[in-house]
N, C-alpha and C positions, 0 to 999 in steps of 0.2 A: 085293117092293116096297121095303122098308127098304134092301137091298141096294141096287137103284136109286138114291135117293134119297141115300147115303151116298156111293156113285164119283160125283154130278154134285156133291155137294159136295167132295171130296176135288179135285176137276178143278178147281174154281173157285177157292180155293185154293192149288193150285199156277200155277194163272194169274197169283192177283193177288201173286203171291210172284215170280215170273219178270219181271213188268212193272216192281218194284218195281227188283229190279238190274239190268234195263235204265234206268234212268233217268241221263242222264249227269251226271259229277259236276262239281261246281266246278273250274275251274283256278285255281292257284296265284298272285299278283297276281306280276306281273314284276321281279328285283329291279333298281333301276337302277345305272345304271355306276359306278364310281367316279369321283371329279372331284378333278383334282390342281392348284393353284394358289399360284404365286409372292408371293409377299404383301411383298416388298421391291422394290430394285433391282436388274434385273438383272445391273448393270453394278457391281463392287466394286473398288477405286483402293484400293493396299498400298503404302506405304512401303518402300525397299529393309531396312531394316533387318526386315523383317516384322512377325508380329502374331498375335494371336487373334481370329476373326473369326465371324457367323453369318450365316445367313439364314433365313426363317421362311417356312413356307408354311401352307396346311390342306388338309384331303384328307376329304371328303365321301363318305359311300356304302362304307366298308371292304367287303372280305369277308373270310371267316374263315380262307381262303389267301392272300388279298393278301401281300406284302411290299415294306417298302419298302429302295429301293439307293440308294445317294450313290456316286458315283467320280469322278474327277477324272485329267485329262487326263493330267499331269505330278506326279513325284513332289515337286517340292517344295509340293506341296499336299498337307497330314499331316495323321494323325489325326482324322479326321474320324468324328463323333458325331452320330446322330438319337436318343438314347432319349427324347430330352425332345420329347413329343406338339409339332410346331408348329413347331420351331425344329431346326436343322443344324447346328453348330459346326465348324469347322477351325482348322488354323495352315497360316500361310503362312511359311518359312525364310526367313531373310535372303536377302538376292542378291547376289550377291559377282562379278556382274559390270556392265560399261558399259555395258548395254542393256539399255532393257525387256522381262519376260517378259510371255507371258500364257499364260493357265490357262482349261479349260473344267468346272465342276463340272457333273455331270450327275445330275439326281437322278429317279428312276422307279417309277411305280406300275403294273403290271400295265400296260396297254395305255395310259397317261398318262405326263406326261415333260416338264421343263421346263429350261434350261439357263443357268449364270450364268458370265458373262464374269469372271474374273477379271485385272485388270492389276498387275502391279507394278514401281514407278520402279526405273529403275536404278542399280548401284551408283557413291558418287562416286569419281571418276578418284584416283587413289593417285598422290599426287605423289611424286617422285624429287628428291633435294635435290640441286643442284649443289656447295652449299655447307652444310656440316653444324657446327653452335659449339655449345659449351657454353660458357654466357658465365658467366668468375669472377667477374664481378662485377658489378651493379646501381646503379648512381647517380642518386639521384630528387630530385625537387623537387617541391614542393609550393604551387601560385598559390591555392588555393582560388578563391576568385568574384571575383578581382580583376580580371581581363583579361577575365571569360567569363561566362555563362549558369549555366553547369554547372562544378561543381567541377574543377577542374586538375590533372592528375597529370604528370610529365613523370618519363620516364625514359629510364636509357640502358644498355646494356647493354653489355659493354667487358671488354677484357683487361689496359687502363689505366683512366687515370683521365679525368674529367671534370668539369669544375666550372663555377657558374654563370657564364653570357656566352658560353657554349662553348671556355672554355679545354680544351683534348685534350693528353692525353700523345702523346710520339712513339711512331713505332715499334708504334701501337694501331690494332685495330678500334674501329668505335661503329654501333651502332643504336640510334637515337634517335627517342622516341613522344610523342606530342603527344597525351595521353589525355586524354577527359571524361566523366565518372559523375555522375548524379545525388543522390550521396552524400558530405555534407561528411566530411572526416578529422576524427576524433579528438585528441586529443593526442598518439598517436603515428601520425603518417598513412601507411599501406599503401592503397597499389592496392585496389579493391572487387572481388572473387570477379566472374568474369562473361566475357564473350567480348567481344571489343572487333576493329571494323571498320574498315582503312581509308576517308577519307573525303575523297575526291580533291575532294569542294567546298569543304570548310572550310568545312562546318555547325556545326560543333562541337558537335554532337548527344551527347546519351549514349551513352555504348559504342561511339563511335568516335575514332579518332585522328585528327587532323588535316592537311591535305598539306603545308603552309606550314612548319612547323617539323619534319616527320620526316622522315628519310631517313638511309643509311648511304652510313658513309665511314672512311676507310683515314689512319692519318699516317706518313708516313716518319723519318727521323731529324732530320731539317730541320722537322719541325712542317707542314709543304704537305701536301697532300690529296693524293696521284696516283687516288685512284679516289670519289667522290663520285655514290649515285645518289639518286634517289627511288624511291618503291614506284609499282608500277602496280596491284596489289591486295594486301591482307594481310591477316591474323587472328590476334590474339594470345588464348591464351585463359589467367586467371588464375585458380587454385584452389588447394586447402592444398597440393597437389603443386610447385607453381611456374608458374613461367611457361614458355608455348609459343608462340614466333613462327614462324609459317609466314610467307612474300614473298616476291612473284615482282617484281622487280626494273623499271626502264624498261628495262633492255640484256635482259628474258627471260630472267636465272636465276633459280633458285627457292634460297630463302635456309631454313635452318632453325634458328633460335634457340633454348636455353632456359636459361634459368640455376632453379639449387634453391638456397636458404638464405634466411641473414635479410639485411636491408640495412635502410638510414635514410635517409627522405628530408629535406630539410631544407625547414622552411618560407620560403617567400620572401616 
């Protein structure tokens, strides 16, 4: 009887032991996708001379293989950087040509992926000089606000001379600037550091010359002009180095100017 009563519990038992690992177990909660997101402009506009540049994005849901890529279409798009969580870094190389490029940066996450247009302006055309001077010498005058708005600079740039009313030596070039800066002279008055534009209205604006009184011209040994133009655009730029005249002519040459040293203008 004992015997009995010990195998129907031994039985029950392994029943409720059997039903027990049958029971099924939880599933895992499912993990979700990653999610990859641009968080600027797609669209980045570079200067020809180049730059250091970023974009930023966030990226939701990692997984413990993910990885993330950046590449870019074209090599002048360098160096390119994600360790900082959020944000992408590049350089873009100068462009050293007359047309704009553009660039695709592609950046990817596992099955996500978003893409940024990169443009960059072209480079400025490289003018070729027809005519190339280094001019010995500089002859200035100084109006201050007497005739003008803005302080008066007038110079001329010469292999002779020049003197006020436009007395010219024979036998000389002259390129002559009709400058206005918003900064009076000194006691000893120089030109003000800066870039200065022709100014074919005769605004007499700061940092441009004016059309009325500049233009280049030629004397023979007889004192007469034979060659007399005006500028149709030009740029001079002035810095501790000297001066630099780029002008392209009314007849379409391109002029290139510069004189280096000291000179004196005289106040008028």
């Amino acid at each position: 009887m004992k015997k009995i009563l010990f195998m129907a519990l031994l039985g029950s038992l392994l029943f409720t032991a059997c039903g027990e690992n049958s029971k099924t177990q939880p599933e895992p909660e499912p993990q979700p996708d990653p999610v990859l997101t641009l968080t600027c402009d797609n669209v980045i506009e570079v200067v020809a001379e180049g730059c250091d540049s970023l974009i930023t994005y966030t990226l939701e849901n990692p997984t413990e293989a993910g990885v993330l890529t950046a590449t870019a279409s074209e090599p002048w798009v360098t160096n390119i950087v994600k360790e900082v969580e959020g944000q992408i870094s590049f350089t873009v190389l100068t462009n050293v040509v007359e047309e704009v490029r553009t660039a695709v940066l592609t950046v990817a996450y596992e099955t996500q992926s978003f893409t940024v247009i990169i443009n960059q302006a072209a480079a400025e055309p490289v003018l070729e000089a027809d005519v190339e001077r280094e001019a010995p010498k500089l002859c200035g005058f100084y109006y201050g606000r007497t005739y003008s708005t803005y302080a008066n600079y007038y110079v001329v740039f010469t292999d002779g001379d020049y003197a006020s009313g436009g007395i010219a030596s024979t036998n000389s070039y002259f390129y002559a600037l009709d400058l206005y800066h918003d900064t009076d002279a000194g006691s000893d008055p120089k030109v003000p550091y800066g870039t200065y534009h022709y100014d074919a209205k005769d605004t007499c604006d700061p940092n441009t010359f004016c059309n009325y009184y500049s233009l280049y011209f030629t004397t023979d040994a007889s004192g007469n002009r034979p060659e007399q133009l005006h500028f149709q655009e030009a740029t001079l730029e002035v810095s501790e180095k000297g001066f630099d005249l780029w002008a392209t002519m009314e007849d379409g040459s391109v002029h290139h100017v510069t004189f280096k040293g000291d000179y004196t203008m005289i106040e008028e």
